[in-house]
C-alpha positions in Angstrom: 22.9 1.6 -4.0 24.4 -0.6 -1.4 22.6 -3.5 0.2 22.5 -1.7 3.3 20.7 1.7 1.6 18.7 -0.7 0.0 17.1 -2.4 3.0 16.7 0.9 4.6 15.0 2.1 1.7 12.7 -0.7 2.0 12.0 -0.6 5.6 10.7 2.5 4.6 8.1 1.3 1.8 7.5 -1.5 4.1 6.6 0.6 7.5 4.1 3.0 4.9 2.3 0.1 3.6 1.4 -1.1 6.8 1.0 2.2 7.7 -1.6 2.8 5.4 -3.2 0.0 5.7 -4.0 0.2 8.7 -5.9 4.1 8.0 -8.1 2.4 5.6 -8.7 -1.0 7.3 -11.9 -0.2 8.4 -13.3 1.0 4.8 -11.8 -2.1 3.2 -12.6 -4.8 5.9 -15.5 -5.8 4.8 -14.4 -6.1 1.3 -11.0 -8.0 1.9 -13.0 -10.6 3.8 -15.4 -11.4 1.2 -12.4 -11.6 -1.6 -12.0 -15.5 -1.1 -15.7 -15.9 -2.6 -14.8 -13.8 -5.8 -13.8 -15.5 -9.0 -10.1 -14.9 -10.0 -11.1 -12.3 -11.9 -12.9 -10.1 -9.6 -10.1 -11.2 -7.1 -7.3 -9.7 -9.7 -9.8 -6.3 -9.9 -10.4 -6.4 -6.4 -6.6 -6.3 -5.5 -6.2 -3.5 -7.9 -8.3 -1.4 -6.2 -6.9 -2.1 -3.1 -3.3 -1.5 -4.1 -4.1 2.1 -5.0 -6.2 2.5 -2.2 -3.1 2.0 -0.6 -0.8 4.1 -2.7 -3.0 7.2 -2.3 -3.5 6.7 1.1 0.9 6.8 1.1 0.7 9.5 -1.1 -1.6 11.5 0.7 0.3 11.6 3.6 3.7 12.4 2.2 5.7 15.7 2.1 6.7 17.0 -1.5 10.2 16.4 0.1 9.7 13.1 0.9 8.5 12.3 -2.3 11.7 13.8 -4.2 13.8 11.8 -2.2 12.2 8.6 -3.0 13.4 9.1 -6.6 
């Protein structure tokens, strides 16, 4: 993979994260603003959750082909 093909392939990542973030931001408001109160270890849980809320959120919304070609 070239450094060009590799940027574009993480502009791609990059634009779904925010993506989906932003289609749960209202469930997780709440939640990410009370985060700095946890302890570290609810913090580490907390973030967790949050990264796969993301990730299924990605994957929901993504064609079988879409997903083959990020292989």
């Amino acid at each position: 993979m070239t450094r060009q093909e590799a940027i574009k392939r993480w502009e791609f990542i990059v634009s779904r994260v925010f993506w989906a973030e932003e289609a749960i931001s209202k469930e997780w408001d709440e939640r990410l603003h009370a985060a700095p109160s946890m302890t570290r270890e609810e913090q580490q849980q907390f973030a967790q959750e949050y990264f796969t809320a993301i990730a299924t959120e990605i994957v929901s919304r993504t064609s079988d082909e879409e997903l083959a070609a990020m292989e």
